[in-house]
N, C-alpha and C positions, 0 to 999 in steps of 0.2 A: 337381917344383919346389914349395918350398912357397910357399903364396899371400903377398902383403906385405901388411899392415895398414897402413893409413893415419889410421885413427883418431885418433892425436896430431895430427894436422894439418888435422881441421876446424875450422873456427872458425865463433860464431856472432855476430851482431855486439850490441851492447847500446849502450844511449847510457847516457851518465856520466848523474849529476846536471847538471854546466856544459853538455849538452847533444852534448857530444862523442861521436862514436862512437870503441868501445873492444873490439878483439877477443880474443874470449874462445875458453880450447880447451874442447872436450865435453869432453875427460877431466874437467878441471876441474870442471863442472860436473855430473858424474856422482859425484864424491868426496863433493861439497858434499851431493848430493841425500841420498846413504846415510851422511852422517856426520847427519844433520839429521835423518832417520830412525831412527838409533839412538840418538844423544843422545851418541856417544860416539865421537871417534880411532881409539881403537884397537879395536873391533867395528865401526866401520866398515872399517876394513883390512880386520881377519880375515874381513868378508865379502864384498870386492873381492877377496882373496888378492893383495895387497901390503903392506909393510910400511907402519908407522904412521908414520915420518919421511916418507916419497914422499908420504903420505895430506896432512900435515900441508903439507910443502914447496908441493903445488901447490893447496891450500885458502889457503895464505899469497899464493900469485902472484894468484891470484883478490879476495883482498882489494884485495892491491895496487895492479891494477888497476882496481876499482871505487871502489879509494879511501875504502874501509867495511870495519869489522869487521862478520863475519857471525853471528859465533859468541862468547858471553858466556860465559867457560871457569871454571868454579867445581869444587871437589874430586871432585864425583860425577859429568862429564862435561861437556856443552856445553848449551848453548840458544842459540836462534835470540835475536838481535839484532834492531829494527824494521827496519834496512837487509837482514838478513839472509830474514825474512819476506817 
């Protein structure tokens, strides 16, 4: 039997800015860490091995959520944002 991952389905809690708590998935914040680390989408994928739309989509939910851009996107890849630091 192969074992189930649950991974998708921790969450950690963070408070907004307004003071609210706002749950967040680890995935999400595993993307964030190695897209922040690379400086880039898509070597961040290529070194989680998922595509860069998935990379992108749940770095999007993450903003979302916090209600901040994290990531300042200029032609030669990403930088970190003050919200994003």
């Amino acid at each position: 039997m192969r074992p189930r991952h649950k991974t998708h389905r921790l969450y950690n809690p963070i408070v907004r800015s307004a003071g609210a708590p706002c749950r967040v998935e680890t995935r999400a914040l595993r993307y964030f860490q190695t897209v922040a680390e690379c400086g880039s989408y898509s070597r961040g994928a290529e070194l989680l091995r998922i595509s860069q739309p998935a990379v992108s989509r749940q770095i999007g939910k993450l903003e979302d959520e916090l209600g901040a851009k994290l990531f300042k996107r200029n032609g030669h890849g990403v930088s970190l944002t003050d919200a994003g630091q």
